[in-house]
C-alpha positions in Angstrom: 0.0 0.0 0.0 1.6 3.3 -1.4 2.7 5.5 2.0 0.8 8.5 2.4 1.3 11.1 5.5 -1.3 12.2 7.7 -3.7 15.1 7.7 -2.1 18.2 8.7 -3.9 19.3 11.7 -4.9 23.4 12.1 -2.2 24.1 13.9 -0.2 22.8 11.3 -1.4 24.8 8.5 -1.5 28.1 11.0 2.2 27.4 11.3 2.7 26.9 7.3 0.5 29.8 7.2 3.2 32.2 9.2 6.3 30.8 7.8 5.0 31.0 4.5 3.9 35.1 5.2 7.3 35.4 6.8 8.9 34.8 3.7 7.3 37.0 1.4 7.7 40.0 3.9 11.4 39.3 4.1 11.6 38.7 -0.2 9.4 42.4 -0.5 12.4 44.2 2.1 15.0 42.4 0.3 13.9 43.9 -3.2 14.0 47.3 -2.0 17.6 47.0 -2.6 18.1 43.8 -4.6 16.8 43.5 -7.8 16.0 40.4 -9.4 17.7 37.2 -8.2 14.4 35.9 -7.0 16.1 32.1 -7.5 19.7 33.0 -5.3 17.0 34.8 -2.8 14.7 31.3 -2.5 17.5 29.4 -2.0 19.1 31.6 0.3 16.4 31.5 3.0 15.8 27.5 2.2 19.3 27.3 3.5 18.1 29.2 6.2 14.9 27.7 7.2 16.2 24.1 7.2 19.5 25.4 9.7 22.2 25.0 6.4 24.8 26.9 5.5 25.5 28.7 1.2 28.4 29.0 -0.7 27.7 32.0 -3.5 29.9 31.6 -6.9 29.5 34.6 -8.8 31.7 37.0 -10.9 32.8 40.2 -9.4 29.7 43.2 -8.9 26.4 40.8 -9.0 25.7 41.8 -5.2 26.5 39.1 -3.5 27.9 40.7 -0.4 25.1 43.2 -0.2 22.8 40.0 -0.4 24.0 38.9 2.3 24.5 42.0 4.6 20.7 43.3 3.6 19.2 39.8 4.4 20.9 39.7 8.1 19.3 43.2 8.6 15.8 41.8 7.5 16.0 39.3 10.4 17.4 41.0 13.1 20.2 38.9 13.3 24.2 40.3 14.3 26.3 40.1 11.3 29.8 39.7 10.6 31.6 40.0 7.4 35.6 38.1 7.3 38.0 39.3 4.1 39.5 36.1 3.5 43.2 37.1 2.7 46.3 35.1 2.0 47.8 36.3 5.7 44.5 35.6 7.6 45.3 33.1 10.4 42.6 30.7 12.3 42.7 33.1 15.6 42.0 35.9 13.3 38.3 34.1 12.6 37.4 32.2 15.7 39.6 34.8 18.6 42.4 34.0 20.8 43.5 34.3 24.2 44.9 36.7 25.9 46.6 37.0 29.7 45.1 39.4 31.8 46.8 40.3 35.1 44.9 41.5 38.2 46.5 44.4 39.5 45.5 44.2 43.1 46.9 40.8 43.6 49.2 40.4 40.3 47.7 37.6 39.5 48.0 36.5 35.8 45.0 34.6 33.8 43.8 33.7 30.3 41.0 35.1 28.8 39.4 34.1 25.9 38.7 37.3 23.2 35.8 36.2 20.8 36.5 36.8 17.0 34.2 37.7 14.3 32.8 34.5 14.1 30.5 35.3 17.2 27.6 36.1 15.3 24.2 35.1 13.9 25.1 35.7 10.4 29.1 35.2 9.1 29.9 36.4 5.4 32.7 34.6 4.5 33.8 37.2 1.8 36.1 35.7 -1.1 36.8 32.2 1.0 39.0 30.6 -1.5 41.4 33.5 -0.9 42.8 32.0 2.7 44.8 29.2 3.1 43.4 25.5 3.7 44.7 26.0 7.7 42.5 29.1 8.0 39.3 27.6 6.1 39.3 24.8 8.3 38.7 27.1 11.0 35.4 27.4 9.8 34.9 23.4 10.0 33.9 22.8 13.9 31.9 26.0 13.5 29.6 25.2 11.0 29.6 21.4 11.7 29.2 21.4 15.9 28.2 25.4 16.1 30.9 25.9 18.8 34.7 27.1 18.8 37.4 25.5 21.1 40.3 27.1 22.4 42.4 26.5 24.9 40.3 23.0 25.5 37.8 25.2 26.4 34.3 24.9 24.0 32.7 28.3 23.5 29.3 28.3 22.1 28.4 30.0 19.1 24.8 31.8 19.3 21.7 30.5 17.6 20.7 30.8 14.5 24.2 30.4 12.9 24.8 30.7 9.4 27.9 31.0 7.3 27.1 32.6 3.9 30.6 32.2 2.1 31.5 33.7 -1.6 33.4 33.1 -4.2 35.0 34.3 -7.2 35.1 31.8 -10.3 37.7 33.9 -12.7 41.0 34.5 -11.2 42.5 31.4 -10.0 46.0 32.8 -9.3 46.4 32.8 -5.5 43.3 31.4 -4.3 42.9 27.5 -3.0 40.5 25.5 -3.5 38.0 24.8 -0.8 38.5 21.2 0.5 36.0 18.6 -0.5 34.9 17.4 3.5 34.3 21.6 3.8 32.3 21.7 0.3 30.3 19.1 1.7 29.0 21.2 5.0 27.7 23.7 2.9 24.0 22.5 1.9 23.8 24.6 -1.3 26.3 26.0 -3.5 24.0 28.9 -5.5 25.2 30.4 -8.8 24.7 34.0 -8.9 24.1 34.9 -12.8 24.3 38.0 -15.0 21.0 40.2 -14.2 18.6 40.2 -17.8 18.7 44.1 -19.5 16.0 45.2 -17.6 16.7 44.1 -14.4 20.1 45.5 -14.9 18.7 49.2 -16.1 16.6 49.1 -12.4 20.1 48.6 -11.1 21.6 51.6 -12.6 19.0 53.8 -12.0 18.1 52.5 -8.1 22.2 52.7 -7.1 22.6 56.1 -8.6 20.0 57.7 -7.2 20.1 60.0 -4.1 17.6 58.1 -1.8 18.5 55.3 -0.1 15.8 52.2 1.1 14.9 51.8 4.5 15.0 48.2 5.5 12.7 47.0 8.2 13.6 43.7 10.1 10.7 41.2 9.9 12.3 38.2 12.1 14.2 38.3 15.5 16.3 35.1 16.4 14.0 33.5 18.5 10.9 33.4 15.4 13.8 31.9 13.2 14.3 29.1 15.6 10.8 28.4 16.1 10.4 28.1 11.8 13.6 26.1 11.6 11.4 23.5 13.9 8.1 24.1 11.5 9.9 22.6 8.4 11.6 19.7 10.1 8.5 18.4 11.1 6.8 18.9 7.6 6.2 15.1 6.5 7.9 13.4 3.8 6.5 10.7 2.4 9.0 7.1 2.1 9.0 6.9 -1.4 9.9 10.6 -2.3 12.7 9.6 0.6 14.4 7.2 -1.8 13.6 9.2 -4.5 15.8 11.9 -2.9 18.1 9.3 -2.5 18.5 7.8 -5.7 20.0 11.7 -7.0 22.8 11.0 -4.5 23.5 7.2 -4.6 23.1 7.3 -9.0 26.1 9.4 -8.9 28.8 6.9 -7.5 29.9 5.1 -10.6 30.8 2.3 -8.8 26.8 0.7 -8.3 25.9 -1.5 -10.6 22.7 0.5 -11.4 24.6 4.0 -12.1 23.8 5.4 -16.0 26.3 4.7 -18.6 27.5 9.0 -18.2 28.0 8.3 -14.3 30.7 6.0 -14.9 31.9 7.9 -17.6 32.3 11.5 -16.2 31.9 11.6 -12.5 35.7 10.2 -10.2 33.4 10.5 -6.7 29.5 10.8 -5.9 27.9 12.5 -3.6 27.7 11.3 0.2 24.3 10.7 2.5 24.8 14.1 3.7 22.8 15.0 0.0 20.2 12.8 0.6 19.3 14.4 3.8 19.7 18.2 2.2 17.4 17.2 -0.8 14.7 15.9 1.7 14.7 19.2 4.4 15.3 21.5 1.1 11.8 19.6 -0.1 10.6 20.3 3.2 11.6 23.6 3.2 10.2 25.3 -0.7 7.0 22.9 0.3 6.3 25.0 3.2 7.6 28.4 1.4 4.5 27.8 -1.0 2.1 27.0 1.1 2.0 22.9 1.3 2.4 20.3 4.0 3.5 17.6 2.0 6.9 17.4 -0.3 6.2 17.2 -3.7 8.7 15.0 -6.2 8.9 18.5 -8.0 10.3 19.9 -5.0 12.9 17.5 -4.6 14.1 18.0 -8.2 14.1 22.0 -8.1 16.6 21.3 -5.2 19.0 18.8 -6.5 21.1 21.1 -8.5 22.0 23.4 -5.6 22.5 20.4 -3.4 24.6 18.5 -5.3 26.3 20.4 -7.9 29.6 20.8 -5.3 29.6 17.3 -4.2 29.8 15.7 -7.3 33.5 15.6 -8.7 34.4 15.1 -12.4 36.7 13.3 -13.9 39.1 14.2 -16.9 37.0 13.0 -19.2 34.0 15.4 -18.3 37.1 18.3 -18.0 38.3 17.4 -21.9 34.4 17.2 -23.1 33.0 20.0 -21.2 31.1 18.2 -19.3 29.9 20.4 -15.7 28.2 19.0 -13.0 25.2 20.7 -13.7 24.9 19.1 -16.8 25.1 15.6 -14.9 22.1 16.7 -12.5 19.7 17.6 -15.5 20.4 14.2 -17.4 20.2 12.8 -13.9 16.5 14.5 -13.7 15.7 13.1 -16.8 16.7 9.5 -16.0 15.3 8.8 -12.5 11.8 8.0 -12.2 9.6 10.2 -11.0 8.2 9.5 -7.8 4.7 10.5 -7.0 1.8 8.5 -5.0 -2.1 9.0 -5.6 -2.7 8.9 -2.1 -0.5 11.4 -1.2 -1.8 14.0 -3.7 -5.1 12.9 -2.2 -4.1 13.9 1.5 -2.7 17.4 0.0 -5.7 18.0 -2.1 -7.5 20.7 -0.4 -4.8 21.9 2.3 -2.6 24.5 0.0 -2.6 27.5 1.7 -3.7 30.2 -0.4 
């Protein structure tokens, strides 16, 4: 018997209900000053809802540090932003300790200073411009959401989010990010060329003598409360292993993986892109009104989610063949997953 969940109850809607008004309030501040990008925006507050962290690859001047910055205003969040330079140590992210000496008694002590990593909100400006020691900095961070110096473990407040960028041209002096710190980012988002007349609103909004007024629409306790709405936004079994078959179809070594698996991709992605795809379902679901994930959902998601974990060979490199190009055909192979009963059980309870 096809698996199906259950009713959502009224409380459940009323709680779609707000996250989904939540979201459009923070998408209208975020266009007083951003215009266009409505895909990077949606994914950008997924990332958030479902507790994940972004990596932004985008040429120079497309906005994607004053993305960022506006967004953390929208939800009264703390903000820090971190120039990822060449020189930049680990203490310079995380802090350091320092020995303070009572004068009264001369005692001497340690004292740990916090770095700029204390906050809600951490742009990560230009990551691939620091060396691998100072990027791994970042690792017990976004993976444990605390920092430990000294053998001490200092907390890191709630919500956390590290919203890194990335240039894609100059590749003289930068380093690659690490594959095990590629994979703790849930979505890597491509920020694109705006269209001609998106890009005319630019000119005119920027050089212009007023300046928006950005209002905050979430404080850090709603956010939490959200992040907890989505996770418990049922997923039916079948659209499970239909998330799963994006991530296991791309490890060329099962014996069910498509003839352009084995051929182009060296390594697949790992569980942790099963488990994206699914709360990233959850998440756009919710952000349009549903209770249940959708097979469409999981699809719109899978090129975000997996277009950094899945690494090409030299075969893909000498035919031009990008990851992204693996997800569509991947798209078009698997099976779409969808179950009568479940469209049955979401018939009715869209929120409008």
């Amino acid at each position: 018997m096809p698996d199906a969940p259950a009713p959502p109850t009224d409380a459940d809607l009323d709680a779609v209900a707000k996250l989904t008004e939540s979201y459009e309030r923070i998408r209208a501040e975020l266009g007083k000053v951003i215009v266009g990008q409505g895909q990077v925006i949606e994914q950008l507050l997924i990332s958030l809802f479902c507790r994940g962290h972004c990596i932004l690859e985008g040429v120079p001047g497309l906005a994607k540090t004053l993305m960022i910055s506006t967004l953390a205003r929208t939800l009264s969040l703390s903000f820090s932003r971190i120039q990822f330079t060449p020189d930049l140590m680990p203490a310079d992210i995380t802090g350091t300790e320092v020995i303070e000496e009572d004068k009264a008694t001369g005692r001497r002590s340690l004292r740990f200073v916090t770095g700029p990593i204390f906050a809600h909100v951490i742009l990560a400006d230009e990551i691939n411009r620091t060396p691998p020691k100072t990027q791994a900095a970042l690792l017990e961070a976004m993976q444990e959401h605390q920092v430990t110096a000294g053998g001490t473990q200092h907390k890191l407040p709630r919500p956390f989010f590290v919203l890194a960028t990335q240039n894609p041209i100059e590749q003289e002096g930068t380093y690659a990010l690490p594959e095990a710190q590629l994979d703790r980012f849930m979505f890597k988002v491509l920020v694109d060329y705006p269209q001609e007349d998106e890009e005319f609103d630019i000119v005119r909004l920027t050089t212009a003598p007023q300046e928006a007024q950005i209002r905050p629409v979430l404080s850090a306790e709603e956010i939490l409360s959200l992040q907890g709405i989505v996770r418990r936004v049922p997923c039916a079994d079948h659209l499970i292993r239909y998330a799963m078959r994006f991530a296991r179809w791309t490890r060329r070594d099962r014996e069910d993986a498509p003839d352009f698996v084995r051929k182009y991709i060296a390594w697949g992605a790992g569980p942790r892109a099963s488990q994206y795809l699914v709360l990233a379902g959850k998440a756009r679901a919710v952000l349009r009104g549903r209770y249940h994930v959708s097979s469409e959902d999981i699809r719109e998601m899978a090129g975000p989610v997996l277009r950094h974990r899945i690494i090409t060979n030299f075969n893909a490199e000498a035919e031009g063949v990008r990851s992204d190009q693996i997800i569509r055909w991947l798209v078009e192979k698997i099976p779409v997953s969808e179950s009568p009963q479940l469209d049955a059980v979401g018939a009715g309870r869209v929120m409008t």
